[in-house]
PDB file with one MODEL, atoms N, CA, C and O in Angstrom:
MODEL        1
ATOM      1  N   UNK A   1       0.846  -1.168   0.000  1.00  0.00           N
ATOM      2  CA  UNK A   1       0.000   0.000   0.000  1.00  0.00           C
ATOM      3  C   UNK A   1       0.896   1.238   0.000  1.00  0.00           C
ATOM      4  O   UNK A   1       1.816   1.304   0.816  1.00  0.00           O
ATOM      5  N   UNK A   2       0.663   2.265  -0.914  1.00  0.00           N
ATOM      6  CA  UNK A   2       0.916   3.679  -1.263  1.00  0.00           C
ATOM      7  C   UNK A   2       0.105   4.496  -0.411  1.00  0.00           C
ATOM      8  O   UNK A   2      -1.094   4.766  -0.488  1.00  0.00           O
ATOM      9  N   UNK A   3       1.246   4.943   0.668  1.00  0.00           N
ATOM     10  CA  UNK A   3       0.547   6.654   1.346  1.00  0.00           C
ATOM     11  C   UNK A   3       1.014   7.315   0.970  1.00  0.00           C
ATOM     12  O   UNK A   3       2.209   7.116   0.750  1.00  0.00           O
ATOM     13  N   UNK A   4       0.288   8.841   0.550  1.00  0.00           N
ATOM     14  CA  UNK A   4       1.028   9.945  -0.085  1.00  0.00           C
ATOM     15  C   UNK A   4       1.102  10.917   1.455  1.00  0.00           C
ATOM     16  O   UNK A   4       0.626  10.699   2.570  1.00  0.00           O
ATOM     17  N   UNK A   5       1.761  11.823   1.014  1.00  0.00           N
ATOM     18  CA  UNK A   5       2.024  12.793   2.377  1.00  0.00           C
ATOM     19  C   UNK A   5       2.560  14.338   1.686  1.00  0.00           C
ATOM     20  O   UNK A   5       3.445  14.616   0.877  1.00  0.00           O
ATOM     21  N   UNK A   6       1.617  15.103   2.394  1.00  0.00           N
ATOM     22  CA  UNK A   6       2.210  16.870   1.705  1.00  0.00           C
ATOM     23  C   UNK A   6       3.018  16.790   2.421  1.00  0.00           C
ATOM     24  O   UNK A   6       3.588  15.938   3.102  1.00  0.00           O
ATOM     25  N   UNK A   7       3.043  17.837   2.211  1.00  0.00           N
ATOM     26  CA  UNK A   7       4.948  18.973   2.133  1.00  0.00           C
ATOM     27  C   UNK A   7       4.809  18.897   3.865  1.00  0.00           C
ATOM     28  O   UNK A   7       5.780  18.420   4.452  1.00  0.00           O
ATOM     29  N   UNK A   8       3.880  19.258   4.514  1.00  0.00           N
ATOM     30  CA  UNK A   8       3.665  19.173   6.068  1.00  0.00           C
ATOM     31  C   UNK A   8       3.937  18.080   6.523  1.00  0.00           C
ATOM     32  O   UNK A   8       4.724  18.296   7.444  1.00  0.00           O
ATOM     33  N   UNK A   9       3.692  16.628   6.399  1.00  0.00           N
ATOM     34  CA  UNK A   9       3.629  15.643   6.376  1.00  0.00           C
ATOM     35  C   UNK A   9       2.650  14.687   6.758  1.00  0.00           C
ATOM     36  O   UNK A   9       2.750  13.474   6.941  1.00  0.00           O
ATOM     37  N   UNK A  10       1.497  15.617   6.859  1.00  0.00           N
ATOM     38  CA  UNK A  10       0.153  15.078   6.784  1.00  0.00           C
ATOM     39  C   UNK A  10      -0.399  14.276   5.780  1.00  0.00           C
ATOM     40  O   UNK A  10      -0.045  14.535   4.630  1.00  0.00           O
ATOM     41  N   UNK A  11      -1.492  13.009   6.027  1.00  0.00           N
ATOM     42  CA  UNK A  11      -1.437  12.203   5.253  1.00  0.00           C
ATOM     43  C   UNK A  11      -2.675  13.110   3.600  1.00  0.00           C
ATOM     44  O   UNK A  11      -3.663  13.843   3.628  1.00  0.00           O
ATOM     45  N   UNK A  12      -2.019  12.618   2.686  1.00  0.00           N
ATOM     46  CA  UNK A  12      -2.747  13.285   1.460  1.00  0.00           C
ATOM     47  C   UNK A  12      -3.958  12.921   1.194  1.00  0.00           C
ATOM     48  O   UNK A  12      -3.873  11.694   1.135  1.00  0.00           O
ATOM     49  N   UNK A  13      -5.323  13.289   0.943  1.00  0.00           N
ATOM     50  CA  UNK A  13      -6.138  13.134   0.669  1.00  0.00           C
ATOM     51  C   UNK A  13      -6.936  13.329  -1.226  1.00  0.00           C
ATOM     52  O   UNK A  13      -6.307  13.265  -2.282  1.00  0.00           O
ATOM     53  N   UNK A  14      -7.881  13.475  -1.110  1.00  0.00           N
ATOM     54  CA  UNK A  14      -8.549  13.364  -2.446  1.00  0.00           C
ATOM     55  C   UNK A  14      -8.684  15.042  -2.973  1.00  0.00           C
ATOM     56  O   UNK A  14      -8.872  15.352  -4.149  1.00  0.00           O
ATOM     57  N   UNK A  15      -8.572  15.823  -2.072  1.00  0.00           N
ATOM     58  CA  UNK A  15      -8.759  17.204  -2.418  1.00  0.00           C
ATOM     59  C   UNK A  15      -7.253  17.722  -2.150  1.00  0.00           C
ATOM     60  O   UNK A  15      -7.165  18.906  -1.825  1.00  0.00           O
ATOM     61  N   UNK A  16      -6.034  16.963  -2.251  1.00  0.00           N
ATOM     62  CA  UNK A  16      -5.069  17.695  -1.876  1.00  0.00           C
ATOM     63  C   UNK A  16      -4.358  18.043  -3.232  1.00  0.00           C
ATOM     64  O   UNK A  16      -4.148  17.333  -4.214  1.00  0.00           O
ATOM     65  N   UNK A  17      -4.087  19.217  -3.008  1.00  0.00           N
ATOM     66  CA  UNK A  17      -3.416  19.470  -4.669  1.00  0.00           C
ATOM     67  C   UNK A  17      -1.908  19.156  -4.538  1.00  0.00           C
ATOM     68  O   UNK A  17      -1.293  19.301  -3.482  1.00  0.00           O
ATOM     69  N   UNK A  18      -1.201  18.586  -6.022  1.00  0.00           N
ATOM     70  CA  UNK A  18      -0.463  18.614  -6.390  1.00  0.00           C
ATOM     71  C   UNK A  18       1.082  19.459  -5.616  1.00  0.00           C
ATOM     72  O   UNK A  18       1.973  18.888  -4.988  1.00  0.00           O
ATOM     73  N   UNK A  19       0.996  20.642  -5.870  1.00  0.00           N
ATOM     74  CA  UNK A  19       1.990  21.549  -5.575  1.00  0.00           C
ATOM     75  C   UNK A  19       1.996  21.371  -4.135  1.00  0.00           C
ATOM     76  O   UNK A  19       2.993  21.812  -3.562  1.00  0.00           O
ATOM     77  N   UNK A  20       0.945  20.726  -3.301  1.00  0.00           N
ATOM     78  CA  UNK A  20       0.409  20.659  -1.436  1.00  0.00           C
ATOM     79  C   UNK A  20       1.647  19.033  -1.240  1.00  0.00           C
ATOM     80  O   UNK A  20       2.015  18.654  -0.129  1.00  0.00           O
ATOM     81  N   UNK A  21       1.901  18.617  -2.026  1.00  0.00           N
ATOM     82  CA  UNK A  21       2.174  17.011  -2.008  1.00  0.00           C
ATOM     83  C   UNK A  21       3.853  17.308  -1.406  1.00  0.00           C
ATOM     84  O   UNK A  21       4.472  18.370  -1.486  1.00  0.00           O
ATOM     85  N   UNK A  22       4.158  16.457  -1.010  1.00  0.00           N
ATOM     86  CA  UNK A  22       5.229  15.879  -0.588  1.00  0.00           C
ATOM     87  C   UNK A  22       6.379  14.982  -1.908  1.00  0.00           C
ATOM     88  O   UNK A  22       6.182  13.886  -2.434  1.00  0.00           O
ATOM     89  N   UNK A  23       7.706  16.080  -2.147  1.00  0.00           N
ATOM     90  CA  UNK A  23       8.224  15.648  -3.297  1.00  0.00           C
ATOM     91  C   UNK A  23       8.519  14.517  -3.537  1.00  0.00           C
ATOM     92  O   UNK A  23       8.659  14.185  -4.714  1.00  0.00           O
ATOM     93  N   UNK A  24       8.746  13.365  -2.244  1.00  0.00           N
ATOM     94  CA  UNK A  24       8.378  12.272  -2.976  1.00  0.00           C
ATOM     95  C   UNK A  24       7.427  11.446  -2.934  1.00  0.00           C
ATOM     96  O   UNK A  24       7.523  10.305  -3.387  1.00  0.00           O
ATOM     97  N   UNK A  25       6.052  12.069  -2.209  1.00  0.00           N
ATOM     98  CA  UNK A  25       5.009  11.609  -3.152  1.00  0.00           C
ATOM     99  C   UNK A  25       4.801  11.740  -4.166  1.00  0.00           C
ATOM    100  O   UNK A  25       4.450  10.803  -4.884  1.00  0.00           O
ATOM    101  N   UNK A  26       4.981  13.265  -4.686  1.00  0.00           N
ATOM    102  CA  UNK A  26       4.647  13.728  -6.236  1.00  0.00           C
ATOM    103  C   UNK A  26       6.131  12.752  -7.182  1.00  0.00           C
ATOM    104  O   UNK A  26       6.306  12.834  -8.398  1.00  0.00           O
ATOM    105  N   UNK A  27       6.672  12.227  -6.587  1.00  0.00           N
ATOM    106  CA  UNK A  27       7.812  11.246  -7.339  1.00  0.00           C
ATOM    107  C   UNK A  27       6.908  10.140  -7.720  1.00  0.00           C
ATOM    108  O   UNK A  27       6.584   9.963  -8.894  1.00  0.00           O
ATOM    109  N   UNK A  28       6.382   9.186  -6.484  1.00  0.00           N
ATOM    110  CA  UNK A  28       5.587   8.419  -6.257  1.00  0.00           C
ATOM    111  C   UNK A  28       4.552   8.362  -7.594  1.00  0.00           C
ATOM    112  O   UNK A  28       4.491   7.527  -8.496  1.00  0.00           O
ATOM    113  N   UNK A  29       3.951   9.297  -7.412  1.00  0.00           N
ATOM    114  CA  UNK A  29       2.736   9.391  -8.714  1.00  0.00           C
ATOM    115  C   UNK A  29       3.690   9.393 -10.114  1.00  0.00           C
ATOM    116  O   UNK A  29       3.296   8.622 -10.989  1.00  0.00           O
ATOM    117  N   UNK A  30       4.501   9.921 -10.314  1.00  0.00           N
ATOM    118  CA  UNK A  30       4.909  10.160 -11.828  1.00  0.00           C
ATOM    119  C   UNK A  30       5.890   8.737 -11.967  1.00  0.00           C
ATOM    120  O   UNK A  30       6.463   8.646 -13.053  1.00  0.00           O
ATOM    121  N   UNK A  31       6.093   7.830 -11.165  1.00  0.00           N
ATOM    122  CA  UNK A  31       6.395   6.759 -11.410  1.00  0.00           C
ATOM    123  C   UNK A  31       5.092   6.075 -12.143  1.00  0.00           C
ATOM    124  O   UNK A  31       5.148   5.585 -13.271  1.00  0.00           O
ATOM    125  N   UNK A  32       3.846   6.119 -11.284  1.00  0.00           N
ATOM    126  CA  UNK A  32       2.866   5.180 -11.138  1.00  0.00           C
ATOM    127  C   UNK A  32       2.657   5.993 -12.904  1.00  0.00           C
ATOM    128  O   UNK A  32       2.703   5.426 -13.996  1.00  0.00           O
ATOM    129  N   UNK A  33       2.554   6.655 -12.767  1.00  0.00           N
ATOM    130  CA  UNK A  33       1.774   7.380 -14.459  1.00  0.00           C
ATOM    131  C   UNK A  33       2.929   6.969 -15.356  1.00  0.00           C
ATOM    132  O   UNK A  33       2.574   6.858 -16.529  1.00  0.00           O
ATOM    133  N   UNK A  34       4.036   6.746 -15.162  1.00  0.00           N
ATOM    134  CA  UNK A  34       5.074   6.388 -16.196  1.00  0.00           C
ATOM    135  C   UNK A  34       4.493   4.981 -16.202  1.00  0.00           C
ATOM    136  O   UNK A  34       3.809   4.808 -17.211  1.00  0.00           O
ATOM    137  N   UNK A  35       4.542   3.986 -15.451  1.00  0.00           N
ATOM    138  CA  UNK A  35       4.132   2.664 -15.315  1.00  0.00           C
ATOM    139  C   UNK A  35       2.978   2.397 -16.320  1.00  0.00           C
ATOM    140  O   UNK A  35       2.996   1.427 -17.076  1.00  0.00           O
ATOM    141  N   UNK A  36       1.993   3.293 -16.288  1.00  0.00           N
ATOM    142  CA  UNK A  36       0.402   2.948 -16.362  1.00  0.00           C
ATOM    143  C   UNK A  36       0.963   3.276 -17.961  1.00  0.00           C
ATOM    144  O   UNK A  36       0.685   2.478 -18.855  1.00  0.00           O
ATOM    145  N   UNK A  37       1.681   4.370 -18.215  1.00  0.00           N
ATOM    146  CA  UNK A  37       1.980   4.711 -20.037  1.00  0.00           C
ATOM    147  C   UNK A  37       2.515   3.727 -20.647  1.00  0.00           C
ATOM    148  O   UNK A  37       2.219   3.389 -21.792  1.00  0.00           O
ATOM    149  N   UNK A  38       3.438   3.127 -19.856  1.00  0.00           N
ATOM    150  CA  UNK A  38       4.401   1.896 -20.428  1.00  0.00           C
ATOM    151  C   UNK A  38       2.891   0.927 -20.590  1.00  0.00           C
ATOM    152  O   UNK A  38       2.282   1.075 -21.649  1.00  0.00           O
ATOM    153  N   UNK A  39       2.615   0.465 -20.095  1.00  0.00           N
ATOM    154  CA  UNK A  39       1.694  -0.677 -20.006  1.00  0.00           C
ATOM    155  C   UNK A  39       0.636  -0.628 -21.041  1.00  0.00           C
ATOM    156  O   UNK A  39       0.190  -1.632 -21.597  1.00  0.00           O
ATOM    157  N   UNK A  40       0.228   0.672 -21.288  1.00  0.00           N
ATOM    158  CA  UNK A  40      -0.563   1.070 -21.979  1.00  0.00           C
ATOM    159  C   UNK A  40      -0.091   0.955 -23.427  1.00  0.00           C
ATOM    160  O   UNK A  40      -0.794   0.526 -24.342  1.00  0.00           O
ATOM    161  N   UNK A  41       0.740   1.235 -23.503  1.00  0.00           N
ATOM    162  CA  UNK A  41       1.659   0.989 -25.155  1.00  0.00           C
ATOM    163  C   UNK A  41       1.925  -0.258 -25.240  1.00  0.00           C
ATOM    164  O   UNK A  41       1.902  -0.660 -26.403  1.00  0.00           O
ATOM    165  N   UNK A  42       2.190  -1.096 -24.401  1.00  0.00           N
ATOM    166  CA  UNK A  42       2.167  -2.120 -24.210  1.00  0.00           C
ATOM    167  C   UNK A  42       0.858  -2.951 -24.999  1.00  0.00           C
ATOM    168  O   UNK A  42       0.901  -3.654 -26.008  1.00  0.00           O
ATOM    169  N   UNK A  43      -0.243  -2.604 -24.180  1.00  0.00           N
ATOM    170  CA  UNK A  43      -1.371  -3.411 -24.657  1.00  0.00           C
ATOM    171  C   UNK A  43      -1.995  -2.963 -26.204  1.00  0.00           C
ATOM    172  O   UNK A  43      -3.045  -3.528 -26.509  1.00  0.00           O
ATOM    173  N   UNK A  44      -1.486  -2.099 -27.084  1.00  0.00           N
ATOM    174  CA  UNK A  44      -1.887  -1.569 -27.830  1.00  0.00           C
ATOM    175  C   UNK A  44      -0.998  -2.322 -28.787  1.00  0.00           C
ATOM    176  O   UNK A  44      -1.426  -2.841 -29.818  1.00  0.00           O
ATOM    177  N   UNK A  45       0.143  -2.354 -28.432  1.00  0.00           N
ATOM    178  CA  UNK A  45       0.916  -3.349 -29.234  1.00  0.00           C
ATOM    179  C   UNK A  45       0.724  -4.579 -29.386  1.00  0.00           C
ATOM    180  O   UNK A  45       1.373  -5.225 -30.209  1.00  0.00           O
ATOM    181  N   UNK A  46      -0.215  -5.121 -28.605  1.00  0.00           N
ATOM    182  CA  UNK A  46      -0.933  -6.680 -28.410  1.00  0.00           C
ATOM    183  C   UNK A  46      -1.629  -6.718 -29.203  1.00  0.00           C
ATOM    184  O   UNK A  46      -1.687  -7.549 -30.109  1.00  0.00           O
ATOM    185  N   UNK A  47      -2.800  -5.130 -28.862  1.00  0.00           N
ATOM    186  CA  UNK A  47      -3.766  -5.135 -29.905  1.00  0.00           C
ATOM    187  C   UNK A  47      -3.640  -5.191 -31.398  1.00  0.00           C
ATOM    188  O   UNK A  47      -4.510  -5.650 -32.138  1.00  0.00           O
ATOM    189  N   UNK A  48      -2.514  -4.697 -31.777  1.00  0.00           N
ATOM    190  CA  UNK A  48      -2.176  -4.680 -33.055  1.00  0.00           C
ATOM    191  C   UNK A  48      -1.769  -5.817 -34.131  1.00  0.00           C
ATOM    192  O   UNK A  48      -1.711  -5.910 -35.357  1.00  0.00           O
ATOM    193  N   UNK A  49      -1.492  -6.724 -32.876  1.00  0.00           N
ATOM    194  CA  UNK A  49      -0.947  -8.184 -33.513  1.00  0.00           C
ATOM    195  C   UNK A  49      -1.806  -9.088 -34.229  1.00  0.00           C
ATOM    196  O   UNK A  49      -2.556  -9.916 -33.712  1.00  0.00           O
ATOM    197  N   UNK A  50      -1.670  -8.908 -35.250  1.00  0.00           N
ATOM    198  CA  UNK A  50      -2.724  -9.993 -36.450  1.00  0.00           C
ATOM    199  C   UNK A  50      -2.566 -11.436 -36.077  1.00  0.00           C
ATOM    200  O   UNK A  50      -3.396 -12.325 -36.271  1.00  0.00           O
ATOM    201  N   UNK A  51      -1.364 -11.551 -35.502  1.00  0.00           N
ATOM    202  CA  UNK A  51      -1.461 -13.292 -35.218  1.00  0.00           C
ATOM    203  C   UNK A  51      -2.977 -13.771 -33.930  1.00  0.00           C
ATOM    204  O   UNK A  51      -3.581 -14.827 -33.740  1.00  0.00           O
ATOM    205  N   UNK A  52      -3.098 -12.210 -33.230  1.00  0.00           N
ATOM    206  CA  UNK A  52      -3.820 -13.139 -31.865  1.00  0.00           C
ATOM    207  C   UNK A  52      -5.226 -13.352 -32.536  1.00  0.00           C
ATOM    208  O   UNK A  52      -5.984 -14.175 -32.024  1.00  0.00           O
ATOM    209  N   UNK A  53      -5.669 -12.559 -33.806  1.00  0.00           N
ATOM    210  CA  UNK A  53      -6.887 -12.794 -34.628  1.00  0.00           C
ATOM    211  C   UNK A  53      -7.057 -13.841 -35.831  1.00  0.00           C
ATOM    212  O   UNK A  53      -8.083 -14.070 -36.472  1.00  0.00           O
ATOM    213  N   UNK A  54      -5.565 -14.519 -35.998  1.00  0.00           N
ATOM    214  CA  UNK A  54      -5.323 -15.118 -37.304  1.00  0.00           C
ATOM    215  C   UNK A  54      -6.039 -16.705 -36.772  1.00  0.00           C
ATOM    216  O   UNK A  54      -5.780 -16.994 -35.604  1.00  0.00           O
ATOM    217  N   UNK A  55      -6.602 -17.363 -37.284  1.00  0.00           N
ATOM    218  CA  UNK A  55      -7.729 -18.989 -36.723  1.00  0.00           C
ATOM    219  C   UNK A  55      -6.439 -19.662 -37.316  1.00  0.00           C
ATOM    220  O   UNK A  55      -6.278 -20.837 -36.988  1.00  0.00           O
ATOM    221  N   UNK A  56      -5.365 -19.021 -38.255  1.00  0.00           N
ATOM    222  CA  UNK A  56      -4.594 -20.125 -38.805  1.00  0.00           C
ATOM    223  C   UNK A  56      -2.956 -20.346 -37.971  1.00  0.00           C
ATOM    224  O   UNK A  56      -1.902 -20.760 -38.453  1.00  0.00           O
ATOM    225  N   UNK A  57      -3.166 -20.040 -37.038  1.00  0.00           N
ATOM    226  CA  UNK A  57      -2.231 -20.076 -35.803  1.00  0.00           C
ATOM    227  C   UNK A  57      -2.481 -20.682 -35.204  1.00  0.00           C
ATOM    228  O   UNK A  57      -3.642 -20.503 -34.835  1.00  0.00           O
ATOM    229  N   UNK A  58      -1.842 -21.762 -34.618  1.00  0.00           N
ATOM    230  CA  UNK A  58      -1.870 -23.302 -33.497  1.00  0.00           C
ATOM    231  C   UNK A  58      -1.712 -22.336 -31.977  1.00  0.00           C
ATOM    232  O   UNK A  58      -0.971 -21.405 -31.663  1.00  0.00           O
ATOM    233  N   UNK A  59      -2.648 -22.977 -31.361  1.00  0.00           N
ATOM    234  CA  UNK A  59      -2.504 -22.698 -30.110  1.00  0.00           C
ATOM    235  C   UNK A  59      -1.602 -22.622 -29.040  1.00  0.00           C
ATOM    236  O   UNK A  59      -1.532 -22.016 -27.970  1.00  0.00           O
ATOM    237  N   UNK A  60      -0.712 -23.700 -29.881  1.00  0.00           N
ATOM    238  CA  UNK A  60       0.144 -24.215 -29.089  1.00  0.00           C
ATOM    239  C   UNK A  60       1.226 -22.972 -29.056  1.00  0.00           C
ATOM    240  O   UNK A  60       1.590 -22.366 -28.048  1.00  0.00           O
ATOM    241  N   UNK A  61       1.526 -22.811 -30.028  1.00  0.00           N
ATOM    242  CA  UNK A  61       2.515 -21.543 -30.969  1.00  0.00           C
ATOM    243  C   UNK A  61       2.349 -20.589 -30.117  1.00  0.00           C
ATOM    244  O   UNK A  61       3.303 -20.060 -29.547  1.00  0.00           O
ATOM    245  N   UNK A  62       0.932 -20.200 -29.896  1.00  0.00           N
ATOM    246  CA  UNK A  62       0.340 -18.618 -29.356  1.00  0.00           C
ATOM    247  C   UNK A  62       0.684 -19.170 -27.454  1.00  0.00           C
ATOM    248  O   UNK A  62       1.067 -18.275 -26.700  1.00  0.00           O
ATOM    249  N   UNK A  63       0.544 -20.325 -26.987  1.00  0.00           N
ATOM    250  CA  UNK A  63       0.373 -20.284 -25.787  1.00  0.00           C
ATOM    251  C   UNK A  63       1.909 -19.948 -25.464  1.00  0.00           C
ATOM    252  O   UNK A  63       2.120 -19.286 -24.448  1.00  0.00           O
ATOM    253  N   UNK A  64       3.157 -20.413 -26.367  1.00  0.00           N
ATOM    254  CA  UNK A  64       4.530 -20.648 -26.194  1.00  0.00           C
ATOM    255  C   UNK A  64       5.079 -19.374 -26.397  1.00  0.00           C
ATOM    256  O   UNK A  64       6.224 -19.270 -25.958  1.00  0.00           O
ATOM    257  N   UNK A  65       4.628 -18.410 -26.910  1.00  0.00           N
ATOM    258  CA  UNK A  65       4.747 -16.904 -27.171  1.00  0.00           C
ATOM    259  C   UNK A  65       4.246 -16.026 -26.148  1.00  0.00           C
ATOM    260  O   UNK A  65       4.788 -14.921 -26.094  1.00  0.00           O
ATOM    261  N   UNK A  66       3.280 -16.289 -25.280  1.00  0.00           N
ATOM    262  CA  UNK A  66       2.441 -15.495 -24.367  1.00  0.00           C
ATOM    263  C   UNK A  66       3.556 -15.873 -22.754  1.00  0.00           C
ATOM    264  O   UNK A  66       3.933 -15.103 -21.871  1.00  0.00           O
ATOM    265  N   UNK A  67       3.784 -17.315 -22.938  1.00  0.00           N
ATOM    266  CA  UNK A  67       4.755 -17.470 -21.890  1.00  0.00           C
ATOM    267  C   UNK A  67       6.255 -16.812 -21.743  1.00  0.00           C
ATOM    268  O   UNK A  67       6.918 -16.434 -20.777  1.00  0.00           O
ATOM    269  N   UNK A  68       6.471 -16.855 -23.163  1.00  0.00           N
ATOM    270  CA  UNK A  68       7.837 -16.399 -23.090  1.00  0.00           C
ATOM    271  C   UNK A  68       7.745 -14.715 -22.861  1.00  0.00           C
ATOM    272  O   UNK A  68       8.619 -14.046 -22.309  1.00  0.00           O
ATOM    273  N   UNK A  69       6.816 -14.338 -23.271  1.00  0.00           N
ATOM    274  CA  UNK A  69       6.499 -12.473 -23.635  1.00  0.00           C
ATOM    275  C   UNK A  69       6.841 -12.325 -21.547  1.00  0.00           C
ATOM    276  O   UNK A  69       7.744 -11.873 -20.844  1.00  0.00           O
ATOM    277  N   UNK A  70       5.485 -13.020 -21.311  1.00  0.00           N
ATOM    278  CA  UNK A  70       5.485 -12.892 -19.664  1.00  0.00           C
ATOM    279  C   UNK A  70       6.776 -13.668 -18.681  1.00  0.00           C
ATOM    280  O   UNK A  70       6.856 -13.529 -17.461  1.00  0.00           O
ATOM    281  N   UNK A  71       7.457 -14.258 -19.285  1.00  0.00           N
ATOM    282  CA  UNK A  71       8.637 -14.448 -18.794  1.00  0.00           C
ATOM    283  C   UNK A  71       9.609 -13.111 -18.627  1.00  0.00           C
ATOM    284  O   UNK A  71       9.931 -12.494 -17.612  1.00  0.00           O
ATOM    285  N   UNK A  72       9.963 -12.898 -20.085  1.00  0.00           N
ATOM    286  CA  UNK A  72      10.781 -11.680 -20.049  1.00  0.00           C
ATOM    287  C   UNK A  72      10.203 -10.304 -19.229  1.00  0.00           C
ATOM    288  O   UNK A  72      10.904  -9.748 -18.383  1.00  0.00           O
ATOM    289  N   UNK A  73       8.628  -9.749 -19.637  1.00  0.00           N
ATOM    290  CA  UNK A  73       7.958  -8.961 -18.904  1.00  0.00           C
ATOM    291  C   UNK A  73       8.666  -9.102 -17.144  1.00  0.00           C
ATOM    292  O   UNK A  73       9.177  -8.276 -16.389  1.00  0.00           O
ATOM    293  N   UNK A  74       8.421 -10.323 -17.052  1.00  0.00           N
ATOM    294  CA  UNK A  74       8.819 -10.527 -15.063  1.00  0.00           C
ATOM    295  C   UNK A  74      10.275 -10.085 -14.796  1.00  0.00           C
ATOM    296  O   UNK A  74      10.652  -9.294 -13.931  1.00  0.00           O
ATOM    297  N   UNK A  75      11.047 -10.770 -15.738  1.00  0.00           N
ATOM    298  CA  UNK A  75      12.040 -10.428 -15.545  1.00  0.00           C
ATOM    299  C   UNK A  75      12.566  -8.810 -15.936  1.00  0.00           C
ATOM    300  O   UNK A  75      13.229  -8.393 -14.986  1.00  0.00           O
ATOM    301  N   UNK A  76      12.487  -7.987 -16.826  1.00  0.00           N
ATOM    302  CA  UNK A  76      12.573  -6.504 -17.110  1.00  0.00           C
ATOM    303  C   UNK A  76      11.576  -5.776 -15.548  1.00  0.00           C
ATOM    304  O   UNK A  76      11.523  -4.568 -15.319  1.00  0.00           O
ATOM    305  N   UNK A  77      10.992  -6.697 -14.799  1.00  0.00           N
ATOM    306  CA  UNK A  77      10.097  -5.803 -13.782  1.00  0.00           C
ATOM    307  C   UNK A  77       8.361  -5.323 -13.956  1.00  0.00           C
ATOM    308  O   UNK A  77       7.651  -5.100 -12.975  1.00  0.00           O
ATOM    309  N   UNK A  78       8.080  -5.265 -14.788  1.00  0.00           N
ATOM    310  CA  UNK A  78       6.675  -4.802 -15.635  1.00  0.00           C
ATOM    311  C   UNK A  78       5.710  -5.408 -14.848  1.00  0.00           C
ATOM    312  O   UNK A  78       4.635  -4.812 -14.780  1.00  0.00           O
ATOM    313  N   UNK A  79       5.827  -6.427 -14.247  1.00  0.00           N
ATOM    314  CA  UNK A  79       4.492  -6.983 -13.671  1.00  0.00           C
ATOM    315  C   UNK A  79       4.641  -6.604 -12.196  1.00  0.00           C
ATOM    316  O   UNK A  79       3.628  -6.326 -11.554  1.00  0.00           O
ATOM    317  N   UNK A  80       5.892  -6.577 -11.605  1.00  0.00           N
ATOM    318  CA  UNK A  80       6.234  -6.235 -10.136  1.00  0.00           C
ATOM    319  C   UNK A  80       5.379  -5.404  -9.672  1.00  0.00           C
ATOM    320  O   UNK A  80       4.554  -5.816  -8.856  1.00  0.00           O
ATOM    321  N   UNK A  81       5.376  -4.446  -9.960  1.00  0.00           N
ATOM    322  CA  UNK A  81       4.102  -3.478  -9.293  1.00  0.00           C
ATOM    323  C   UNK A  81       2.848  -3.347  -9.065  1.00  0.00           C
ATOM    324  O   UNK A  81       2.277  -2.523  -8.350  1.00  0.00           O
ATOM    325  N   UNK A  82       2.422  -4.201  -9.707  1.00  0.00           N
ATOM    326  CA  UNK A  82       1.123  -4.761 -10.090  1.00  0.00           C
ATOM    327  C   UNK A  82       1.019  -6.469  -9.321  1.00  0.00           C
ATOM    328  O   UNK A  82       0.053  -7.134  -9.694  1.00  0.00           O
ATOM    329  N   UNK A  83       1.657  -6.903  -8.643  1.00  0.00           N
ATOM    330  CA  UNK A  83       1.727  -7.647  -8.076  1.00  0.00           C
ATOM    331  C   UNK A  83       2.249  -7.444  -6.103  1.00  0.00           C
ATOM    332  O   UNK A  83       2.027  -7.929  -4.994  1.00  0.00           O
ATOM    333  N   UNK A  84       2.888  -6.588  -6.665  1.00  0.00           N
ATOM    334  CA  UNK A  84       2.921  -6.005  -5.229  1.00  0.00           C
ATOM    335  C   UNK A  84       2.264  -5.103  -4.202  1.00  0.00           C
ATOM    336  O   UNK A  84       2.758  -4.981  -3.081  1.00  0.00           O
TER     337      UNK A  84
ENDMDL
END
């Protein structure tokens, strides 16, 4: 679990602005928004893949590709945060 904390060091809430935040909370967030962009390009690049729509692709092929993708993913870190 992520607590944010202003500049005071009071805990951050839903109405707390930005510039009120604690610099490394406001670190905190522009990680999480770098994360969420990566991921996001990520899935768009999935989307784009004609093989995951092609019927003339063996399953087997596609299951041995999805493992290895999420192998490397674990290992580069990509899922860590999202698991933690």
């Amino acid at each position: 679990m992520v607590r944010l904390y202003t500049a005071e060091g009071e805990r951050a809430g839903y109405m707390t602005k930005w510039e009120e935040l604690h610099p490394v909370s406001q670190h905190l967030l522009l990680q999480i928004e770098e994360k969420i962009r990566n991921e996001r390009h990520a899935c768009e690049q999935v989307e784009q893949c004609k093989r995951l729509s092609d019927p003339s692709v063996s399953n087997k092929g596609f299951e041995l590709d999805a493992h290895q993708i999420t192998q490397v993913s674990r290992q580069q870190g990509l899922f860590s945060w999202v698991m933690s």
